[in-house]
mmCIF file of the N, C-alpha and C atoms, coordinates in Angstrom:
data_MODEL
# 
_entry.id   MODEL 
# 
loop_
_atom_site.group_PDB 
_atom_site.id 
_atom_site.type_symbol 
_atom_site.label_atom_id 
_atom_site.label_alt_id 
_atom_site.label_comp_id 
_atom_site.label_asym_id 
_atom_site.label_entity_id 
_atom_site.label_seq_id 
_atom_site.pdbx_PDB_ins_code 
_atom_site.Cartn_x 
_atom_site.Cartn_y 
_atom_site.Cartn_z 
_atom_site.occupancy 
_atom_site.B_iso_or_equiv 
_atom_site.pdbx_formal_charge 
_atom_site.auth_seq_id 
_atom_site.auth_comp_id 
_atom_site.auth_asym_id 
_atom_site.auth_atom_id 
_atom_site.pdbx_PDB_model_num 
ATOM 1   N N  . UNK A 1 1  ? 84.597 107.465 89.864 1.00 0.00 ? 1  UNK A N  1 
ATOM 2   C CA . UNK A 1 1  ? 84.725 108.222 88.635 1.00 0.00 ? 1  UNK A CA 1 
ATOM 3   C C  . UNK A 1 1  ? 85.896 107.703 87.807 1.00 0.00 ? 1  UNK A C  1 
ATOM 4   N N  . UNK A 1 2  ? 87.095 107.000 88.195 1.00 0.00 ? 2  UNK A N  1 
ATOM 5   C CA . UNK A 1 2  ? 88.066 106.735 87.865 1.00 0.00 ? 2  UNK A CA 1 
ATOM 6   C C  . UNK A 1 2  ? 87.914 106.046 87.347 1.00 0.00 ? 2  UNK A C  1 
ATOM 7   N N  . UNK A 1 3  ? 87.074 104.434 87.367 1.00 0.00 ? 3  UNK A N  1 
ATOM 8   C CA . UNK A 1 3  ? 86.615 103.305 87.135 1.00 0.00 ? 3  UNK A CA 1 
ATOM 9   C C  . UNK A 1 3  ? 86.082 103.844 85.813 1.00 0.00 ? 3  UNK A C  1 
ATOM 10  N N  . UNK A 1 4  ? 85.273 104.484 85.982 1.00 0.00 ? 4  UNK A N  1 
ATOM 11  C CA . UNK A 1 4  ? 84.266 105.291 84.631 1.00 0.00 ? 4  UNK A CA 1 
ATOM 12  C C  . UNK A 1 4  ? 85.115 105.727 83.392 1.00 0.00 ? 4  UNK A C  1 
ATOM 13  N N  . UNK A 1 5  ? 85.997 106.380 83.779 1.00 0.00 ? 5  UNK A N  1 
ATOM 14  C CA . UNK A 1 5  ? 87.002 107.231 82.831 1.00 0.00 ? 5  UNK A CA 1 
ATOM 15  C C  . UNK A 1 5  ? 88.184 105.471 82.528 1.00 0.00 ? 5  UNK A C  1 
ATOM 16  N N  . UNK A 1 6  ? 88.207 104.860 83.067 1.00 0.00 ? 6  UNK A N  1 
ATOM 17  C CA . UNK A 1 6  ? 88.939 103.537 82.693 1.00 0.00 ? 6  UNK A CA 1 
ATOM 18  C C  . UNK A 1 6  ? 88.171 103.079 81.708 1.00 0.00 ? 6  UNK A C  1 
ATOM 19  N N  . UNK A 1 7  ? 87.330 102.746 81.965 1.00 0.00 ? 7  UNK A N  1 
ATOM 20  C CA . UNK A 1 7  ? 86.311 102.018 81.046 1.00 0.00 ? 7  UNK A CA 1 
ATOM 21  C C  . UNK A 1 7  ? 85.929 102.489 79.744 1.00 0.00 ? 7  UNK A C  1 
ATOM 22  N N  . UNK A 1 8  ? 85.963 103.948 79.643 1.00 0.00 ? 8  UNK A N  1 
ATOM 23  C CA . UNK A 1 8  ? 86.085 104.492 78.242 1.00 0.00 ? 8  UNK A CA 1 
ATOM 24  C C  . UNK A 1 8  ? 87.219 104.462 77.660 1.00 0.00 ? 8  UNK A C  1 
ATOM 25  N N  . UNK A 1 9  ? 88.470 104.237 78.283 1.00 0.00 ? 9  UNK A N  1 
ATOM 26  C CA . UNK A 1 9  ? 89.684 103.934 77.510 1.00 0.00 ? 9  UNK A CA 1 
ATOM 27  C C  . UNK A 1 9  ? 89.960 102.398 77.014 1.00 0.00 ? 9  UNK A C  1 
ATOM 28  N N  . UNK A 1 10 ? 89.139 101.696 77.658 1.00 0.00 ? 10 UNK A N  1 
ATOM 29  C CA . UNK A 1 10 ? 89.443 100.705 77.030 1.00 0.00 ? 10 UNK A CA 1 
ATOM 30  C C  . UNK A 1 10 ? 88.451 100.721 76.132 1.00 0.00 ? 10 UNK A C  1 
ATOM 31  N N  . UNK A 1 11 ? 87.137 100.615 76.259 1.00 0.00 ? 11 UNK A N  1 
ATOM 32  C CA . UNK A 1 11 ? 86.012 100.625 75.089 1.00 0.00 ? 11 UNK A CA 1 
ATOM 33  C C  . UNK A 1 11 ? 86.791 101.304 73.490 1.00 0.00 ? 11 UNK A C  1 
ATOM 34  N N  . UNK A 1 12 ? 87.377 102.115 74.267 1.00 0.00 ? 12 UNK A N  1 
ATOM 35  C CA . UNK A 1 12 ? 88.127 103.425 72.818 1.00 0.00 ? 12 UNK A CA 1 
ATOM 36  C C  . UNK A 1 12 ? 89.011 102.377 72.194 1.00 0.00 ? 12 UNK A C  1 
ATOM 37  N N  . UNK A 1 13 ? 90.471 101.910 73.059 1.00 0.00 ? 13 UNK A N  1 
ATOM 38  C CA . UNK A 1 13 ? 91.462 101.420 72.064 1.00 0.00 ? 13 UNK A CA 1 
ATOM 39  C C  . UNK A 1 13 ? 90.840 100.195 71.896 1.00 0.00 ? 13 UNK A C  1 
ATOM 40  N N  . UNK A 1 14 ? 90.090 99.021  72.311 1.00 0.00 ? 14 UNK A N  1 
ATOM 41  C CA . UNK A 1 14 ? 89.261 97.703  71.846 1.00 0.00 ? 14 UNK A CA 1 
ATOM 42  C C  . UNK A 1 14 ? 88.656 98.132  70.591 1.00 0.00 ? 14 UNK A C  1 
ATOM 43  N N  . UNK A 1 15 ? 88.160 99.387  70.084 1.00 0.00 ? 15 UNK A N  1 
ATOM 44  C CA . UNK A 1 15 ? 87.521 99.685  69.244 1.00 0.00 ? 15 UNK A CA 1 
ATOM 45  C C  . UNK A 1 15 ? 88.019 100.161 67.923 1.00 0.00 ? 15 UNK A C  1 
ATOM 46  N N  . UNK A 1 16 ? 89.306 100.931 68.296 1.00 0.00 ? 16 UNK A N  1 
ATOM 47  C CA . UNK A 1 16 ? 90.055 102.030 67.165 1.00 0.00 ? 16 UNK A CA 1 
ATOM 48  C C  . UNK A 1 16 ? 91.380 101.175 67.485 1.00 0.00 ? 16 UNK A C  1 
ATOM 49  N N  . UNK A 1 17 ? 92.105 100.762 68.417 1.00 0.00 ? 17 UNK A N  1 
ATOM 50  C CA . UNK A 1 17 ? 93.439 100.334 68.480 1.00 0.00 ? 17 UNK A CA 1 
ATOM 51  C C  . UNK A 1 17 ? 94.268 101.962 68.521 1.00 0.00 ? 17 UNK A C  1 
ATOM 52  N N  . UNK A 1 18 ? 95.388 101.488 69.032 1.00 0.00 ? 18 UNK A N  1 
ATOM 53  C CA . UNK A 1 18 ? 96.382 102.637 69.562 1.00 0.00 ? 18 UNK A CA 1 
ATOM 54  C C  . UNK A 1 18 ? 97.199 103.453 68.762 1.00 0.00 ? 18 UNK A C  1 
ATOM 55  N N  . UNK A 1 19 ? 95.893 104.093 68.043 1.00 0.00 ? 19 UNK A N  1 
ATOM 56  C CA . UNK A 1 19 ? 96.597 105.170 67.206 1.00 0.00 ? 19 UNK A CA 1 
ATOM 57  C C  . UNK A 1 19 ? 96.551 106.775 67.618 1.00 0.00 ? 19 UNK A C  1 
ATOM 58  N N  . UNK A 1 20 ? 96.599 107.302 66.206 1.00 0.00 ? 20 UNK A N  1 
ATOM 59  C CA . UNK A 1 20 ? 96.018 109.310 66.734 1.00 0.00 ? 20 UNK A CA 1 
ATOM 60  C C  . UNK A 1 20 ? 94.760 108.841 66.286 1.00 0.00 ? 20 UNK A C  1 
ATOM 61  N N  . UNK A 1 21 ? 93.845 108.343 65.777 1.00 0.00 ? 21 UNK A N  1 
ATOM 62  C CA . UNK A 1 21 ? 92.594 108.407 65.658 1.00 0.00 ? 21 UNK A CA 1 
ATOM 63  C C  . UNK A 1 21 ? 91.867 108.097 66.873 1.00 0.00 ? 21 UNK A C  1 
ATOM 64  N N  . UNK A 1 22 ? 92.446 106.805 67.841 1.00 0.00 ? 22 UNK A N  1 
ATOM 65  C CA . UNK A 1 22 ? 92.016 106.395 69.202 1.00 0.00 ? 22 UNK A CA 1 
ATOM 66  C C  . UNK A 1 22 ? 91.819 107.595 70.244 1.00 0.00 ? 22 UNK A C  1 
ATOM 67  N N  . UNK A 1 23 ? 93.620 108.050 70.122 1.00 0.00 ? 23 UNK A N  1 
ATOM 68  C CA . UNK A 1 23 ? 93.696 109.172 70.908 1.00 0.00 ? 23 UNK A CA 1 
ATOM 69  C C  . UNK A 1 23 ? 92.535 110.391 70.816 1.00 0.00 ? 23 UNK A C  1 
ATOM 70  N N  . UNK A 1 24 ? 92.674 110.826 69.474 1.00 0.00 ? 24 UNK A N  1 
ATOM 71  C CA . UNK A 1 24 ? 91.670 111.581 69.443 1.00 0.00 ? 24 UNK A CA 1 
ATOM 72  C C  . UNK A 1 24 ? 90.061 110.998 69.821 1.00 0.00 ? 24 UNK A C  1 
ATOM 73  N N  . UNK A 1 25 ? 89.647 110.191 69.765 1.00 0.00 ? 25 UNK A N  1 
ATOM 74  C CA . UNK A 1 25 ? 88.256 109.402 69.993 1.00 0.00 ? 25 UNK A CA 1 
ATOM 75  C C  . UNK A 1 25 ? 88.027 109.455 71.398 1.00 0.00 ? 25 UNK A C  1 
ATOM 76  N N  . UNK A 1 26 ? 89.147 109.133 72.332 1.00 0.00 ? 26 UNK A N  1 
ATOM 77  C CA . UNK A 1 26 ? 89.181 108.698 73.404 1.00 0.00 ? 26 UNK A CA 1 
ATOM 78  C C  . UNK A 1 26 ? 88.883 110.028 74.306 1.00 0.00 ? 26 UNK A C  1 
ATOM 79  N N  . UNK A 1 27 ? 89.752 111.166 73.575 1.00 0.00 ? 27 UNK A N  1 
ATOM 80  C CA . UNK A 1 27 ? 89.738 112.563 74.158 1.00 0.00 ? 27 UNK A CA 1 
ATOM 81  C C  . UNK A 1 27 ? 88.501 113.129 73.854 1.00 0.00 ? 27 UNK A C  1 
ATOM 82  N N  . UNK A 1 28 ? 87.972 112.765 72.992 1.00 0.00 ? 28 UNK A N  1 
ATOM 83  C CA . UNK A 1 28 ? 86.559 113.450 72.818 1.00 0.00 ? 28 UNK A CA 1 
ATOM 84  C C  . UNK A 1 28 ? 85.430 112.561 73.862 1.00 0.00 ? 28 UNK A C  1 
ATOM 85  N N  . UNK A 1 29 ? 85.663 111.806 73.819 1.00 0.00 ? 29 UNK A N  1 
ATOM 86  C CA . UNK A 1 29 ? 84.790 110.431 74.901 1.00 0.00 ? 29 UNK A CA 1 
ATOM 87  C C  . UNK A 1 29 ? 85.016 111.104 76.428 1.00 0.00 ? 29 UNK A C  1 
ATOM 88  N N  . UNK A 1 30 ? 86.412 111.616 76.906 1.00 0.00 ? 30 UNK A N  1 
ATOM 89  C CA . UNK A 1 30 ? 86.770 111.854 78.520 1.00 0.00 ? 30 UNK A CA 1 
ATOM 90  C C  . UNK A 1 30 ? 86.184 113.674 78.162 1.00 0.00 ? 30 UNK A C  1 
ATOM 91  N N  . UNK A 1 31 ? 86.389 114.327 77.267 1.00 0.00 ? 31 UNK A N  1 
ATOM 92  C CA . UNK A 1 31 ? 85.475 115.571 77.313 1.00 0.00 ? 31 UNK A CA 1 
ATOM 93  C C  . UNK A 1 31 ? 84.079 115.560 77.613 1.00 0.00 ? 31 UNK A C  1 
ATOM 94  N N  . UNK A 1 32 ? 83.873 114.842 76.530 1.00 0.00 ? 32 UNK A N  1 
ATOM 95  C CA . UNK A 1 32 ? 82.586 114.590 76.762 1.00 0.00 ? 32 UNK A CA 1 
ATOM 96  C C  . UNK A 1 32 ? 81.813 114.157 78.492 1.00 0.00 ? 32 UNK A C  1 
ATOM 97  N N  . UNK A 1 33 ? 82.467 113.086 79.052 1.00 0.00 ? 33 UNK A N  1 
ATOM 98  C CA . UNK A 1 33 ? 82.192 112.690 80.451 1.00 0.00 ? 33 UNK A CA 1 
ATOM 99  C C  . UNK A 1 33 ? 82.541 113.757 81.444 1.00 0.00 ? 33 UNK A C  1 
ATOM 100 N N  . UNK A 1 34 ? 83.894 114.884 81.194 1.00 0.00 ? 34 UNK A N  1 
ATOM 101 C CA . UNK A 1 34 ? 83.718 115.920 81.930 1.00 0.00 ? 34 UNK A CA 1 
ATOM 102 C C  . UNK A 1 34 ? 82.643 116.738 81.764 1.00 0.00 ? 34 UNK A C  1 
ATOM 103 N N  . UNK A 1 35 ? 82.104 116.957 80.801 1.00 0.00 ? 35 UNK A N  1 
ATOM 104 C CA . UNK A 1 35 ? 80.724 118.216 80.153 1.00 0.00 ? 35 UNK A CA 1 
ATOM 105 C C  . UNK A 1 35 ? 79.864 117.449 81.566 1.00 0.00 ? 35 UNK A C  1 
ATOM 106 N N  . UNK A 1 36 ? 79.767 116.072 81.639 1.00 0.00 ? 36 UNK A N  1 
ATOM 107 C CA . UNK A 1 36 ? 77.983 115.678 81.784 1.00 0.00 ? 36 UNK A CA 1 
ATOM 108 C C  . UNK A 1 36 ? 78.685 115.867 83.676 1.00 0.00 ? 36 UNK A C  1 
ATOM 109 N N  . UNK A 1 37 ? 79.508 115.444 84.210 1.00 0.00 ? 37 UNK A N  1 
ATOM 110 C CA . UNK A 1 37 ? 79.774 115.381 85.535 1.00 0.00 ? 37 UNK A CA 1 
ATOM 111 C C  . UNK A 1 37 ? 79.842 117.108 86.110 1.00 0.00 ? 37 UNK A C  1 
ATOM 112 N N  . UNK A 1 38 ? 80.045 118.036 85.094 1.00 0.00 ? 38 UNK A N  1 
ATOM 113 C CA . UNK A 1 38 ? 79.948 119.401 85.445 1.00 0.00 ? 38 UNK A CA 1 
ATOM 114 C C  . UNK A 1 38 ? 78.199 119.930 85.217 1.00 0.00 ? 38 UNK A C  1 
ATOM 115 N N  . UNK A 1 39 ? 77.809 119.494 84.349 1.00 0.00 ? 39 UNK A N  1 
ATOM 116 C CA . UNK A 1 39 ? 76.416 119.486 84.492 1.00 0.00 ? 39 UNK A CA 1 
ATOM 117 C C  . UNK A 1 39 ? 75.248 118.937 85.241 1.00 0.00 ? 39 UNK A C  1 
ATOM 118 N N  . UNK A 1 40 ? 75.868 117.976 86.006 1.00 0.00 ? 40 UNK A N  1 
ATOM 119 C CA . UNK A 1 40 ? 75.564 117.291 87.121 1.00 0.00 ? 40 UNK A CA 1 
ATOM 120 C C  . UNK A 1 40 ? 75.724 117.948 88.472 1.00 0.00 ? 40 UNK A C  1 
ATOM 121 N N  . UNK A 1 41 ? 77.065 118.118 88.498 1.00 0.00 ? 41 UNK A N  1 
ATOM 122 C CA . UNK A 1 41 ? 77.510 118.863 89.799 1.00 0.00 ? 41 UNK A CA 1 
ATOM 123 C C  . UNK A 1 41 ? 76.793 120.417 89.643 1.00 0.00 ? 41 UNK A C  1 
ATOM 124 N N  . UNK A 1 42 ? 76.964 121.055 88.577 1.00 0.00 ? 42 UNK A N  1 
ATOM 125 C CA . UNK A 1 42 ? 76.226 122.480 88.675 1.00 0.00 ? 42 UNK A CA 1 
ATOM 126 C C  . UNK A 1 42 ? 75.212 122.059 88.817 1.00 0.00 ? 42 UNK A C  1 
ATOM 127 N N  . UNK A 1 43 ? 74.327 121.082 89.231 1.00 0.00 ? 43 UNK A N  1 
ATOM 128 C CA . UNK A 1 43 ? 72.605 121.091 89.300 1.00 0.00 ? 43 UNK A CA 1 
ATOM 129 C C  . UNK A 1 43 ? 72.516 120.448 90.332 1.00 0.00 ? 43 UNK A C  1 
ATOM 130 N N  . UNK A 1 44 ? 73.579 120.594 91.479 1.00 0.00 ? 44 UNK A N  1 
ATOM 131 C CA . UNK A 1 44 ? 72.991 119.510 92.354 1.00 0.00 ? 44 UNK A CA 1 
ATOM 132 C C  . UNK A 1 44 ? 72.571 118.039 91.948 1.00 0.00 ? 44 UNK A C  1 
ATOM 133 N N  . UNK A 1 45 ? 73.758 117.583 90.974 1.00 0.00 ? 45 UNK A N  1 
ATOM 134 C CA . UNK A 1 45 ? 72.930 115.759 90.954 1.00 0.00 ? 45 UNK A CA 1 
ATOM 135 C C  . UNK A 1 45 ? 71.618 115.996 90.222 1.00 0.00 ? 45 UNK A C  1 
ATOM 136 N N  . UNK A 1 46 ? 70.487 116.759 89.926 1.00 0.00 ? 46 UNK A N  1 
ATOM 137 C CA . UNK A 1 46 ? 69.559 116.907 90.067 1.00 0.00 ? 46 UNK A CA 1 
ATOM 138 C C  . UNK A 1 46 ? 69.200 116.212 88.682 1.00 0.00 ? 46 UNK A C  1 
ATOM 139 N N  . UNK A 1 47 ? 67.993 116.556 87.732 1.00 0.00 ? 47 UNK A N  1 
ATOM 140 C CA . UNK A 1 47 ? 67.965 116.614 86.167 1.00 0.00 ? 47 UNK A CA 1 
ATOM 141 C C  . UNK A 1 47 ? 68.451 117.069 85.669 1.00 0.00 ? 47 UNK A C  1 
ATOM 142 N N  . UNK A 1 48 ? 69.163 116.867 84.357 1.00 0.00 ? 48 UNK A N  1 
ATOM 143 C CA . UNK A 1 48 ? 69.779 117.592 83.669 1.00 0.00 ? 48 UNK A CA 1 
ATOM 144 C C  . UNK A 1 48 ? 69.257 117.253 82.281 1.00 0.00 ? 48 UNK A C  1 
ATOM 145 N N  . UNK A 1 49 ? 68.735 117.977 80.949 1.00 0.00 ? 49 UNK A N  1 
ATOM 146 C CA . UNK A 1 49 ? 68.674 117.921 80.043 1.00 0.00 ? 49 UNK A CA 1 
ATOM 147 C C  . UNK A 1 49 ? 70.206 117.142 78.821 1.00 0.00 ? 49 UNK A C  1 
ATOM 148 N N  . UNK A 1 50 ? 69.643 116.122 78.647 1.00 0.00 ? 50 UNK A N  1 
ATOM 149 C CA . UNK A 1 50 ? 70.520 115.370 77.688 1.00 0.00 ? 50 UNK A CA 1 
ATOM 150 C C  . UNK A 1 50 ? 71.128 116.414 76.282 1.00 0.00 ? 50 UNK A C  1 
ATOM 151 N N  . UNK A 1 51 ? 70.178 117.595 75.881 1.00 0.00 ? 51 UNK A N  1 
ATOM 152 C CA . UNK A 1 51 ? 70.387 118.228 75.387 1.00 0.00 ? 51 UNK A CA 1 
ATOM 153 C C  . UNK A 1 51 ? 71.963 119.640 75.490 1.00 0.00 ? 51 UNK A C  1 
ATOM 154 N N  . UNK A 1 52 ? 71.507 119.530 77.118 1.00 0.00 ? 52 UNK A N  1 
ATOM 155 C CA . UNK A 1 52 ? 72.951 120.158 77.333 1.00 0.00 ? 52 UNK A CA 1 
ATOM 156 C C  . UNK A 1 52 ? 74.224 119.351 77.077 1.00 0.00 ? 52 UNK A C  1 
# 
């Protein structure tokens, strides 16, 4: 998971560079990856609607 959450920080500042706009981008990117790993784990791994 760590690897995962690395990889969006770099994708972020390669993309925006190391500002408050990055920061903010980056924080919405690691929210975002917490939403889908809690929607995962509440379902057992199972399907989960992309919609959630």
């Amino acid at each position: 998971m760590l690897t995962v959450a690395i990889s969006i920080v770099k994708m972020t500042l390669r993309k925006t560079g190391p500002d408050a706009a990055a920061r903010e981008a980056l924080i919405g990117r690691l929210h975002a990856l917490a939403r889908a790993y809690e929607l995962l784990s509440d379902s057992a791994w199972t399907r989960v609607s992309l919609r959630d």
